[in-house]
DSSP file (Angstrom, degrees, kcal/mol; ACC not computed):
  #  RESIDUE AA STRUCTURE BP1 BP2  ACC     N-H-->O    O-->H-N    N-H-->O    O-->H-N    TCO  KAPPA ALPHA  PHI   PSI    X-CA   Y-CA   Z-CA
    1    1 A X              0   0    0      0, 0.0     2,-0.3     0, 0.0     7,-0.1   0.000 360.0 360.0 360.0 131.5   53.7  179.4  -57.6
    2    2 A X     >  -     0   0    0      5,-0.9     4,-1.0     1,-0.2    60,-0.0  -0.392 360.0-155.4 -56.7 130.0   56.1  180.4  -55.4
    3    3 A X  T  4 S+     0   0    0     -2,-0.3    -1,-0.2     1,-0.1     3,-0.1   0.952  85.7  33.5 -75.5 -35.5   54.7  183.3  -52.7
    4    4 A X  T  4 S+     0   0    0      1,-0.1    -1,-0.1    -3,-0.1    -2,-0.1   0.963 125.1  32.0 -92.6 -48.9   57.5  185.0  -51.8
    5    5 A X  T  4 S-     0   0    0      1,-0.1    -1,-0.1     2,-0.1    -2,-0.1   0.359  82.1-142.4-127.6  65.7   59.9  185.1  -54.6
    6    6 A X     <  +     0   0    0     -4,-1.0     2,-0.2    -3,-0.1    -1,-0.1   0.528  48.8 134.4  62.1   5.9   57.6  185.2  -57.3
    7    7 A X        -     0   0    0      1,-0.1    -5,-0.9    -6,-0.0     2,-0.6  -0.478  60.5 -94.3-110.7-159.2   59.6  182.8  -60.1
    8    8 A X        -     0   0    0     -2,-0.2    -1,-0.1    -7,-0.1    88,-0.0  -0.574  42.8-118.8 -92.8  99.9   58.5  180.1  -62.2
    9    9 A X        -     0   0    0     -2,-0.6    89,-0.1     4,-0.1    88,-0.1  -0.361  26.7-112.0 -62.0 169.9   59.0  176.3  -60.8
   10   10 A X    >   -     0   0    0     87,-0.1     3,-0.6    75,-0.1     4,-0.1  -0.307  41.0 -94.8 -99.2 162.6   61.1  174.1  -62.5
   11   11 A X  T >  S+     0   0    0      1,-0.3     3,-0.9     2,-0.2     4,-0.3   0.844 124.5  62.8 -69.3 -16.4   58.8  170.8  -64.4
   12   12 A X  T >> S+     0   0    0      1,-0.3     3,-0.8     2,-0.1     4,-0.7   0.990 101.7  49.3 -78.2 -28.8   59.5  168.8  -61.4
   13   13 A X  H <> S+     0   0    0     -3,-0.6     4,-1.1     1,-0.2    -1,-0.3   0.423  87.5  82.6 -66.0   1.8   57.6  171.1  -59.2
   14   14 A X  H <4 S+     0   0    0     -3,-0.9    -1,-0.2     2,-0.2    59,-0.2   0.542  74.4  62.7-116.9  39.6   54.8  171.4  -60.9
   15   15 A X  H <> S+     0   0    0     -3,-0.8     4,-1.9    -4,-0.3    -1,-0.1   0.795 113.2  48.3 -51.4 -52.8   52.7  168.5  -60.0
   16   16 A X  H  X S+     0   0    0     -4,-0.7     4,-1.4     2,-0.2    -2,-0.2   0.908 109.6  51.3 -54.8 -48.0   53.1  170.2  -56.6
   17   17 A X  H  X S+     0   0    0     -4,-1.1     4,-1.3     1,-0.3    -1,-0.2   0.708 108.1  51.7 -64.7 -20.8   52.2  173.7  -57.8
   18   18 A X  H  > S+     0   0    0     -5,-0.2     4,-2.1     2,-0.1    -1,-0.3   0.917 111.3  41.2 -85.9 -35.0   49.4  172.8  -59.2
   19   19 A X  H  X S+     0   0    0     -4,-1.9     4,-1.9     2,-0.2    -2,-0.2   0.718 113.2  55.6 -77.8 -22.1   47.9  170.8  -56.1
   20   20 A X  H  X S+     0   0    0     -4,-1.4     4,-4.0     2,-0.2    -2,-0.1   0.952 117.9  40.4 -70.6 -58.5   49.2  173.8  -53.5
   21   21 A X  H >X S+     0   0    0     -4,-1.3     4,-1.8     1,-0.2     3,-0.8   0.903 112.0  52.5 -52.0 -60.5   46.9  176.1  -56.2
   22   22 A X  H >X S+     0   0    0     -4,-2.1     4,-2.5     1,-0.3     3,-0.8   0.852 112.5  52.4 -45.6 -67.8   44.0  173.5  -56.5
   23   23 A X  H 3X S+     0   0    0     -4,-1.9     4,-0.9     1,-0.2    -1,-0.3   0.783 107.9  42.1 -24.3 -64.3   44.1  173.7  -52.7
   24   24 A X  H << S+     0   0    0     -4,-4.0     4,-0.4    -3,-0.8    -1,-0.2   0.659 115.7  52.1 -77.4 -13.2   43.8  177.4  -52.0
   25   25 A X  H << S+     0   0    0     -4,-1.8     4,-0.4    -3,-0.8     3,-0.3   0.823 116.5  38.1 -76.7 -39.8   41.1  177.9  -54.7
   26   26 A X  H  < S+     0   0    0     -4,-2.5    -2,-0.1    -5,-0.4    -3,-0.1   0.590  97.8  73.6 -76.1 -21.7   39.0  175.3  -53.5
   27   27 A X  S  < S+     0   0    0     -4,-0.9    -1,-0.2     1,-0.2    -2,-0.1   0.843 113.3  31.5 -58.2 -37.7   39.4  175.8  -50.0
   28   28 A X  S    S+     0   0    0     -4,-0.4     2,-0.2    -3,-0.3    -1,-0.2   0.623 126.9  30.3 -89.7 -25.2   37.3  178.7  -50.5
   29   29 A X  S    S-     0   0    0     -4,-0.4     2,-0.7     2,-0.0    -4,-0.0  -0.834  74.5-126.6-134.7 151.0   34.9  177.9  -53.4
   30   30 A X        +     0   0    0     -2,-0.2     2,-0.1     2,-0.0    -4,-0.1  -0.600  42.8 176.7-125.4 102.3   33.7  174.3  -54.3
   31   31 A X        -     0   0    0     -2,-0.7     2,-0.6     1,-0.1     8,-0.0  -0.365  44.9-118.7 -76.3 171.0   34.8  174.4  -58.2
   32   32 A X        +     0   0    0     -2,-0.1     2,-1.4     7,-0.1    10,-0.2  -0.581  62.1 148.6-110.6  49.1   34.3  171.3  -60.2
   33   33 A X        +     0   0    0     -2,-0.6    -2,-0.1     1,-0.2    -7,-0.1  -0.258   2.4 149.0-111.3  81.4   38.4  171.2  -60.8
   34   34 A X  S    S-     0   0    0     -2,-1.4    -1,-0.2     2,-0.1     3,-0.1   0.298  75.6 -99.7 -79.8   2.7   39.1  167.4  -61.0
   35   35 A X  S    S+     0   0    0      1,-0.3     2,-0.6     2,-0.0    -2,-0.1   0.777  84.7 133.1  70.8  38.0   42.0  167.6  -63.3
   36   36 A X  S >> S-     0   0    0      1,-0.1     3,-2.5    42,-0.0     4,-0.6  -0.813  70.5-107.3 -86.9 144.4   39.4  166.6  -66.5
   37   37 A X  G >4 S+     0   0    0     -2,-0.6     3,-1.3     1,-0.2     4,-0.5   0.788 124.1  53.3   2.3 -66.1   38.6  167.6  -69.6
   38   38 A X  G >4 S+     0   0    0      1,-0.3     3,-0.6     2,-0.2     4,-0.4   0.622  95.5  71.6 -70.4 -28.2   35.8  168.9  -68.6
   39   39 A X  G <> S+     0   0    0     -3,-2.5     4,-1.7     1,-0.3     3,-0.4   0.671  85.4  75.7 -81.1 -25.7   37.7  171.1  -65.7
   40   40 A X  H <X S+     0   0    0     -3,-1.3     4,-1.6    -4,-0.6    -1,-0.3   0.936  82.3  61.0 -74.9 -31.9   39.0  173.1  -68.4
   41   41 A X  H <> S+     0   0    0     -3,-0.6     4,-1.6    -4,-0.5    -1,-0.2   0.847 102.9  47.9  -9.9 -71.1   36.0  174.8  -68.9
   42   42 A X  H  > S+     0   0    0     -3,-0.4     4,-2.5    -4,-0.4     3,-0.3   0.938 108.2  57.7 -41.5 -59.8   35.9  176.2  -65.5
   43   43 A X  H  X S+     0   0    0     -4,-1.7     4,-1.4     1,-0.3    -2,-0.2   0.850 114.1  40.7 -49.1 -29.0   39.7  177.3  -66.0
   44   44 A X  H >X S+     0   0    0     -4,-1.6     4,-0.6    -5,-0.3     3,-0.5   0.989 114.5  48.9 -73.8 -52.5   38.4  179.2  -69.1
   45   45 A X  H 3X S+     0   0    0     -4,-1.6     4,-0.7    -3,-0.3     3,-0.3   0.768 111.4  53.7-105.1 -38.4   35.4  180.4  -67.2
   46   46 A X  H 3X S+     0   0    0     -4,-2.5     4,-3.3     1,-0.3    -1,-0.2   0.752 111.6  42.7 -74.6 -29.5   37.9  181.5  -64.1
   47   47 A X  H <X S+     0   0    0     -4,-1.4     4,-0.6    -3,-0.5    -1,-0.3   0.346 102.1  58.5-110.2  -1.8   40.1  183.6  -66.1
   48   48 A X  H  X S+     0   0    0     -4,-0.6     4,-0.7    -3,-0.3    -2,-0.2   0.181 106.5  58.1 -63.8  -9.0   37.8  185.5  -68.3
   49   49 A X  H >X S+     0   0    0     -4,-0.7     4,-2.6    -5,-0.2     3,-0.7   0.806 109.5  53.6 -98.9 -70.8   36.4  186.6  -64.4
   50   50 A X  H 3<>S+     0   0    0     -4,-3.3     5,-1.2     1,-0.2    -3,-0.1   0.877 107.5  42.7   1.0 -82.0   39.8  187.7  -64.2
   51   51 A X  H ><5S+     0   0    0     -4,-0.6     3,-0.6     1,-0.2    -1,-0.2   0.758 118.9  37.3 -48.1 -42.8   39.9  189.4  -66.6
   52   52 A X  H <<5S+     0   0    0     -4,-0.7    -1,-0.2    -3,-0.7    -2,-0.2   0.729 101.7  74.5 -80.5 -22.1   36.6  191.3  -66.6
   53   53 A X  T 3<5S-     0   0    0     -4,-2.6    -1,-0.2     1,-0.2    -2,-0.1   0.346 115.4-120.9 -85.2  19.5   37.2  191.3  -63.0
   54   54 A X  T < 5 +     0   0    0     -3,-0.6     2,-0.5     1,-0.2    -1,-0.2   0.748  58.8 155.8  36.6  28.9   40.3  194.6  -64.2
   55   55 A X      < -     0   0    0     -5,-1.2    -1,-0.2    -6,-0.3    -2,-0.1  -0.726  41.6-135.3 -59.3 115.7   42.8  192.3  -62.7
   56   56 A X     >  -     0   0    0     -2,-0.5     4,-0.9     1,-0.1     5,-0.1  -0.028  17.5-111.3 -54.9-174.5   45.9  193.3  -64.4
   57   57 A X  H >> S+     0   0    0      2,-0.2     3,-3.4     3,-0.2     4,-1.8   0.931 124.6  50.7 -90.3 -64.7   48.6  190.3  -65.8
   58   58 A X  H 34 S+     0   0    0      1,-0.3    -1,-0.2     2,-0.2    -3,-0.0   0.861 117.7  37.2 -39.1 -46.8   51.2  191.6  -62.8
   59   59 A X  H 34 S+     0   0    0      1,-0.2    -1,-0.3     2,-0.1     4,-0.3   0.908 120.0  52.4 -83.8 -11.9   48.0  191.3  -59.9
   60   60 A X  H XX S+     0   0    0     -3,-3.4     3,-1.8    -4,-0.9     4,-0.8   0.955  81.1  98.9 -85.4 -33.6   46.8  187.9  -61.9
   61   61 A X  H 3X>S+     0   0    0     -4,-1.8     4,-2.6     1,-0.2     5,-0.6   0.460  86.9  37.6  -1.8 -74.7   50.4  186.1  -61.9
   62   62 A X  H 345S+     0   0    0      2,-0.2     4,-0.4     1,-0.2    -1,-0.2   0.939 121.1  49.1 -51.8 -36.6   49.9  183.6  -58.9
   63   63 A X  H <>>S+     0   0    0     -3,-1.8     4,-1.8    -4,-0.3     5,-0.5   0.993 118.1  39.0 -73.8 -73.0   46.3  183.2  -60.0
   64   64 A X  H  X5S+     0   0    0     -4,-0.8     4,-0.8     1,-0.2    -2,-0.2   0.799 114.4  53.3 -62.0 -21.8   47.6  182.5  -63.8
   65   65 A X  H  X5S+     0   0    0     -4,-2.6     4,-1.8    -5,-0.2     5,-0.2   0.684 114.0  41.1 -57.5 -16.4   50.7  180.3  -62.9
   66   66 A X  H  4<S+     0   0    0     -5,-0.6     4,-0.4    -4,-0.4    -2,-0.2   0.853 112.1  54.2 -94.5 -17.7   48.7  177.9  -60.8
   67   67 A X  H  X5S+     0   0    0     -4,-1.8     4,-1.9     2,-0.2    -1,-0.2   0.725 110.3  52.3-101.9 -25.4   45.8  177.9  -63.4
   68   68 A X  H  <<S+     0   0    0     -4,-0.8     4,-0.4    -5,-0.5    43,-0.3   0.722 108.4  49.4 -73.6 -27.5   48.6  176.9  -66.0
   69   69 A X  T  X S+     0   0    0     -4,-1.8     4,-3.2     2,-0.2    -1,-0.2   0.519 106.9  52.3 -65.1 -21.3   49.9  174.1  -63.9
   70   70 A X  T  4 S+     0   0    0     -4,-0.4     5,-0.2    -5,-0.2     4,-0.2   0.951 108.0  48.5 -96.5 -28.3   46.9  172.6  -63.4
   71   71 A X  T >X S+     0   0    0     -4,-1.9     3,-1.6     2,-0.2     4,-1.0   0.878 113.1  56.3 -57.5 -16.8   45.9  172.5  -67.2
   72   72 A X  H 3> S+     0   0    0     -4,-0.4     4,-3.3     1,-0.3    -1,-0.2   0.892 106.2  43.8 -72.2 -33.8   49.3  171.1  -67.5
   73   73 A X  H 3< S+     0   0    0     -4,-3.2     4,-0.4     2,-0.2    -1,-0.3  -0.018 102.1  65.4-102.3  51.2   48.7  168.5  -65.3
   74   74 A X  H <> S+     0   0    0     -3,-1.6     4,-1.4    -4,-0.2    -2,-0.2   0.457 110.6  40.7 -56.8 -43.3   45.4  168.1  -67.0
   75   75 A X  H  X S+     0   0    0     -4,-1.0     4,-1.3    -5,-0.2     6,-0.3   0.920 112.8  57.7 -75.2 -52.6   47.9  167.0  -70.1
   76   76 A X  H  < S+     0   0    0     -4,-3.3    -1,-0.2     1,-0.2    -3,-0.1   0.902 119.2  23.3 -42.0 -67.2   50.0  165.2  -67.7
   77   77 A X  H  4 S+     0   0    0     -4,-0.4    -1,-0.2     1,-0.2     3,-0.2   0.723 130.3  32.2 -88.1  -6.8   47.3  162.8  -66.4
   78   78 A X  H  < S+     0   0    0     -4,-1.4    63,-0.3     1,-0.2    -1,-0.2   0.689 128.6  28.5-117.0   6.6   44.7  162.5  -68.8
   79   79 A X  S  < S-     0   0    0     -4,-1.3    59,-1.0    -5,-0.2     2,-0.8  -0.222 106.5-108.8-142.1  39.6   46.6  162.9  -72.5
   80   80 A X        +     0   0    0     -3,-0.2    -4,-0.2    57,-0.2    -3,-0.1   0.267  59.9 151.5  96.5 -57.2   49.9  161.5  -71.5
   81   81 A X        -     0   0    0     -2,-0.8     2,-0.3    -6,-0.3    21,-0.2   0.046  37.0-138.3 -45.7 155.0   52.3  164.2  -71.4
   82   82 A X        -     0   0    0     19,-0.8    17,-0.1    -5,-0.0   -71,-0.1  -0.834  23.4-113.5-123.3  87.9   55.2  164.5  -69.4
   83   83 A X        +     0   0    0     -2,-0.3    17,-0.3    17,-0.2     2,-0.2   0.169  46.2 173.3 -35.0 128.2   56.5  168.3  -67.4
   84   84 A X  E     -A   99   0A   0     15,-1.9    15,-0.9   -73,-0.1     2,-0.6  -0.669  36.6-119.5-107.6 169.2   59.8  169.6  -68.9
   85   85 A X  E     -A   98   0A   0     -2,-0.2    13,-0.3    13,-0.2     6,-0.1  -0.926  36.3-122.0-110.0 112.2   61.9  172.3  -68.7
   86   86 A X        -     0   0    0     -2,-0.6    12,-0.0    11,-0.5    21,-0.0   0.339  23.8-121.1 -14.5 141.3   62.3  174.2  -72.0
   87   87 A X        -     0   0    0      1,-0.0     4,-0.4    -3,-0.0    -1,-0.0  -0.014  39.7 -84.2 -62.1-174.6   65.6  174.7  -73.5
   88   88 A X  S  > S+     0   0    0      2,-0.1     4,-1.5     3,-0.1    -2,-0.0   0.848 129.2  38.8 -28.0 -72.8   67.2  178.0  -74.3
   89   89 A X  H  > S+     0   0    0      2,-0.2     4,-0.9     1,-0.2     5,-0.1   0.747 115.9  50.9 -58.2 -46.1   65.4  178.2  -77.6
   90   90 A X  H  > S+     0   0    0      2,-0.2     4,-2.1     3,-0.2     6,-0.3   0.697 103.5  53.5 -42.2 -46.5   62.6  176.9  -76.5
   91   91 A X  H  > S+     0   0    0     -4,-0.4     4,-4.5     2,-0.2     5,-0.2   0.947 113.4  50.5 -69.8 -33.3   62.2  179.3  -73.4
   92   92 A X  H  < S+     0   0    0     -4,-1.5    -2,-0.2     1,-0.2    -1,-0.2   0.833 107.9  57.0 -56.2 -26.8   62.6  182.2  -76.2
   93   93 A X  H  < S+     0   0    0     -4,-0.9    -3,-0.2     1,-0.1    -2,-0.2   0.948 123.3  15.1 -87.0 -60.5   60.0  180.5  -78.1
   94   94 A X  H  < S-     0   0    0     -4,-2.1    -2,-0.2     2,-0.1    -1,-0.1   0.430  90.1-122.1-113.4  22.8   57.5  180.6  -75.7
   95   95 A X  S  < S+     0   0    0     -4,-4.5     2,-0.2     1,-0.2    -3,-0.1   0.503  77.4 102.2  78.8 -14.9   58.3  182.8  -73.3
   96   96 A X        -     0   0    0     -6,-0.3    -1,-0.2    -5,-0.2    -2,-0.1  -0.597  62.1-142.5 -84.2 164.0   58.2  180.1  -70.5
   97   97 A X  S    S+     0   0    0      1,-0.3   -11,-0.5    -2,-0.2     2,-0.3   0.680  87.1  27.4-107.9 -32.1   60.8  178.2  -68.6
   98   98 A X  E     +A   85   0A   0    -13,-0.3    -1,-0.3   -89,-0.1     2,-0.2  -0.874  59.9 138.8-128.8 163.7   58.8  175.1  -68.4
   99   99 A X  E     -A   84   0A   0    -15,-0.9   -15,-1.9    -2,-0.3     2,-0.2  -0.686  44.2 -85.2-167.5-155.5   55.6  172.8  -70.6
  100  100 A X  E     -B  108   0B   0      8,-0.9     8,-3.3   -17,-0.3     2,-0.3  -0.599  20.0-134.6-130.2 153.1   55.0  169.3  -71.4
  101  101 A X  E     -B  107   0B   0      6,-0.3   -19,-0.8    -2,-0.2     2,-0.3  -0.993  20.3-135.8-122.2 157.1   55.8  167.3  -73.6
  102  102 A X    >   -     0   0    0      4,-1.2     3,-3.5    -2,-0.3    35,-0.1  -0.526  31.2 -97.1-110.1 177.0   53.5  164.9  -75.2
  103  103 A X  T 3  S+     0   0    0    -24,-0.4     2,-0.5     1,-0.3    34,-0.1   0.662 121.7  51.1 -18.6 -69.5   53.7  161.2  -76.1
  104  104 A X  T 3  S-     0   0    0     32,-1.4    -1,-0.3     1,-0.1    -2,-0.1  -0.203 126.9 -97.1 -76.3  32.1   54.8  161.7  -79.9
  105  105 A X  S <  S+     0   0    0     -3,-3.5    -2,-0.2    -2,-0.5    -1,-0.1   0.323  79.8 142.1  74.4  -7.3   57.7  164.2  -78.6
  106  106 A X        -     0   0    0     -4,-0.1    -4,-1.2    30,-0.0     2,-0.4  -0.076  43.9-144.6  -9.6 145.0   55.5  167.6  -79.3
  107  107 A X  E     -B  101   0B   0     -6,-0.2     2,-0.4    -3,-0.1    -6,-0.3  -0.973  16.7-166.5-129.9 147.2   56.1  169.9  -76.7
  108  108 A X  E     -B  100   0B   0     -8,-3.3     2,-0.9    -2,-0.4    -8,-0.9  -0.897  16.4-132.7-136.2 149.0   53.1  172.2  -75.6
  109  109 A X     >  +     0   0    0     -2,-0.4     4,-1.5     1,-0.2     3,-0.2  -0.878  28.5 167.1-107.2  97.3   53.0  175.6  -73.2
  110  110 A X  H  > S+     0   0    0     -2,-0.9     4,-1.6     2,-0.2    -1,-0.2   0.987  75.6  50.0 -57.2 -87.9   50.5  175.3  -70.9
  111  111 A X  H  > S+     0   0    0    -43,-0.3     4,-1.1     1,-0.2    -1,-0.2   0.528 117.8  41.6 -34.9 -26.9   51.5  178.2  -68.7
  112  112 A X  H  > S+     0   0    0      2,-0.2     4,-3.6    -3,-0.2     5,-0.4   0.803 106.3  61.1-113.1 -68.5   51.7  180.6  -71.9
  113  113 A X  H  X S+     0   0    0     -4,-1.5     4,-1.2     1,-0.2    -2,-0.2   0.868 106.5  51.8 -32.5 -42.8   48.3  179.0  -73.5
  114  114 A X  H >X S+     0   0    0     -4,-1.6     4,-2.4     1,-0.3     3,-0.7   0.967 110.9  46.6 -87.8 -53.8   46.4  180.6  -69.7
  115  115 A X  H 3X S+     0   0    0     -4,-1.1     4,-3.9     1,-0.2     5,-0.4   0.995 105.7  59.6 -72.3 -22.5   47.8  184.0  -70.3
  116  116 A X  H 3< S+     0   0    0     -4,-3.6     4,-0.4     1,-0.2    -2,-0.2   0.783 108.4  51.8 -52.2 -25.5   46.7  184.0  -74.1
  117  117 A X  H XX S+     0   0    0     -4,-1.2     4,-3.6    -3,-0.7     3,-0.8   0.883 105.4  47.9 -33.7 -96.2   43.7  183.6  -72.7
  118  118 A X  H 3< S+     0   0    0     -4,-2.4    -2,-0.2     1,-0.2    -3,-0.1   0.857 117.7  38.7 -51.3 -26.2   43.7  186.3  -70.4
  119  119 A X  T 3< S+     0   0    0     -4,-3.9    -1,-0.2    -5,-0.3    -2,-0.2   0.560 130.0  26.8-109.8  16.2   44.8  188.8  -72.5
  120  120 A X  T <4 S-     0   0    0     -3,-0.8    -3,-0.2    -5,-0.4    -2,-0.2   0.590  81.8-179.8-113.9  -6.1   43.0  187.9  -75.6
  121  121 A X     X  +     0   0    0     -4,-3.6     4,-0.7     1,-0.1     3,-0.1   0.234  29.4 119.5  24.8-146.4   39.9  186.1  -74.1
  122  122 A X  T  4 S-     0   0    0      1,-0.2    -1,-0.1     2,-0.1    -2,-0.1  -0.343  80.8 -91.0  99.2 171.2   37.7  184.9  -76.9
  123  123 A X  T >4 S+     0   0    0     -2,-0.1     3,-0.6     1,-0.1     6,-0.2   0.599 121.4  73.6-101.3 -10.2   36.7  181.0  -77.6
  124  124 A X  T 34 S+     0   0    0      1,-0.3     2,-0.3    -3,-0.1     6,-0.2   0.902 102.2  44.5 -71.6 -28.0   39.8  180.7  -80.0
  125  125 A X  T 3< S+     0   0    0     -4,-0.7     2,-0.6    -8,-0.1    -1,-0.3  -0.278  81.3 139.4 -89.1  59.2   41.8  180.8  -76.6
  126  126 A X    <>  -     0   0    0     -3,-0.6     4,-1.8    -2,-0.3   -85,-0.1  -0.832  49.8-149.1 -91.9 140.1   39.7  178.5  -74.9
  127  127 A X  T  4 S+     0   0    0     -2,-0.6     4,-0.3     2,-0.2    -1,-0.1   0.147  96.6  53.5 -85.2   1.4   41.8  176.1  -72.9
  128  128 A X  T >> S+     0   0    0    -88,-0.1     4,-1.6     2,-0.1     3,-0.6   0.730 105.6  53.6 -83.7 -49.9   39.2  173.2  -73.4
  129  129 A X  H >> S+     0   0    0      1,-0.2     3,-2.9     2,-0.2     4,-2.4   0.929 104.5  55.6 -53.0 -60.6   39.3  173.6  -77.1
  130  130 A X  H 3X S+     0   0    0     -4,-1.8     4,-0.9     1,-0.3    -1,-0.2   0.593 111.5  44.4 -11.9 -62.8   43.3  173.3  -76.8
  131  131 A X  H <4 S+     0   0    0     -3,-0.6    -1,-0.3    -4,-0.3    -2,-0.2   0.715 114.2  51.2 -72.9 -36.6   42.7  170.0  -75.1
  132  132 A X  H << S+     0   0    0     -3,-2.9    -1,-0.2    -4,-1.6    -2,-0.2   0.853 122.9  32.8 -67.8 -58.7   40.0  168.9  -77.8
  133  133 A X  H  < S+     0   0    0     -4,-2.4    -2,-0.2    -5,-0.2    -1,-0.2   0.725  86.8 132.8-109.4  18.5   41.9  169.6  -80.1
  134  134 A X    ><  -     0   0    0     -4,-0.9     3,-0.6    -5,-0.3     2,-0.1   0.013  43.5-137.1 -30.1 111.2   45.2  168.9  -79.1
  135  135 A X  T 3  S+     0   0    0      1,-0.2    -1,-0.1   -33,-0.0     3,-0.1  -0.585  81.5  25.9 -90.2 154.9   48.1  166.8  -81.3
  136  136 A X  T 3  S+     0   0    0      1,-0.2   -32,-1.4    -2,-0.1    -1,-0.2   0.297  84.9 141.9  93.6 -19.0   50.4  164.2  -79.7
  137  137 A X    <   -     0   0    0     -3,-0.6    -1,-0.2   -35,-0.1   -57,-0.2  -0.348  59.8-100.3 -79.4 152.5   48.2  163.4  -77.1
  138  138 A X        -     0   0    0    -59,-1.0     3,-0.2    -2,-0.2    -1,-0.1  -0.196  19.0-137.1 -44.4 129.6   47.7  159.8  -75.7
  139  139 A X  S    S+     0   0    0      1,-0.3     2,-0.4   -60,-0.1    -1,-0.1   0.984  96.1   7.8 -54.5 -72.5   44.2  157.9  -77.0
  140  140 A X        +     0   0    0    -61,-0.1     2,-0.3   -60,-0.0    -1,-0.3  -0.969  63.8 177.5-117.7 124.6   43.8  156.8  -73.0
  141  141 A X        -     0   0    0     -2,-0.4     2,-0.2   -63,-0.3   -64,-0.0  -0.918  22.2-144.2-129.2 127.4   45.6  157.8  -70.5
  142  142 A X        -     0   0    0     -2,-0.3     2,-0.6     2,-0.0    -2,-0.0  -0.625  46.2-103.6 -88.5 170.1   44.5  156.3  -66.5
  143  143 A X              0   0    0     -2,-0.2   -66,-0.1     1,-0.2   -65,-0.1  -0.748 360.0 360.0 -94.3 150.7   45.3  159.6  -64.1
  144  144 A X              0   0    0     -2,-0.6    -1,-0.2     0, 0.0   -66,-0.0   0.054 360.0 360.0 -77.6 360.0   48.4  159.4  -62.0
C-alpha cells in the first residue's frame, strides 16, 4: 500500500506491495506467510484479530490492502492467476481497481474477498476456503 497517499496500486505493483507488506509484518512477528495455501489460514486468523482487536475498516486499510495482495499473489503463484486492473464495470462490480485473473479467463477480487472477511468474519469468508474452493485455477502451478 502506498503510505503517504493512501490509494490502491495498479496490478503491476502488486507483486511489490505484497512483499513491502510481507516484510513489515514479519519483521516483527515470525508468521508462517510463505505465499501457500496453507498461509491463508494465518491471513484468516490475522484479520479476525483485527477485527476483535476494534480496529475499524478506515485504521485497518494498510493492514487489509497488503493482506489482499498477498492472497493475490497466493493465486498468482500457486493457482496460476495473473494481476489485472479491472475495467470500468468491473471496478463497479467489485468495488476494487485491481484482482487476478485466473487461467480459464475468470477474474477474482482478492482485495474485496479480505475485507469480506473483516466485516463479516465467519468461516464462510474464510480466505483458505476461497482458495480450496476456488474455479479457474491452475491443477499445478511452480511459484514464481
Amino acid at each position: 500500500m502506498a503510505e503517504v497517499d493512501e490509494r490502491v496500486p495498479c496490478a503491476v505493483e502488486m507483486r511489490s506491495c505484497a512483499a513491502g507488506f510481507l516484510a513489515r509484518i514479519t519483521t516483527r512477528n515470525r508468521l508462517p506467510l510463505d505465499y501457500s495455501e496453507r498461509s491463508l489460514r494465518v491471513v484468516d486468523f490475522l484479520i479476525d484479530g483485527l477485527r476483535k482487536g476494534g480496529t475499524d475498516r478506515a485504521g485497518a486499510r494498510t493492514a487489509l490492502l497488503g493482506l489482499g495482495a498477498y492472497v493475490g499473489e497466493v493465486l498468482v503463484r500457486r493457482a496460476g492467476a495473473v494481476w489485472v486492473d479491472f475495467d470500468g464495470d468491473q471496478r463497479g462490480y467489485f468495488g476494487q481497481p485491481v484482482g487476478v485473473r485466473m487461467p480459464d479467463g475468470r477474474v477474482w477480487n482478492p482485495l474485496g474477498k479480505v475485507v469480506n472477511r473483516f466485516e463479516a468474519g465467519g468461516p464462510e469468508e474464510s480466505l483458505q476456503t476461497f482458495y480450496l474452493t476456488l474455479h479457474g485455477r491452475a491443477r499445478r502451478t511452480a511459484a514464481r
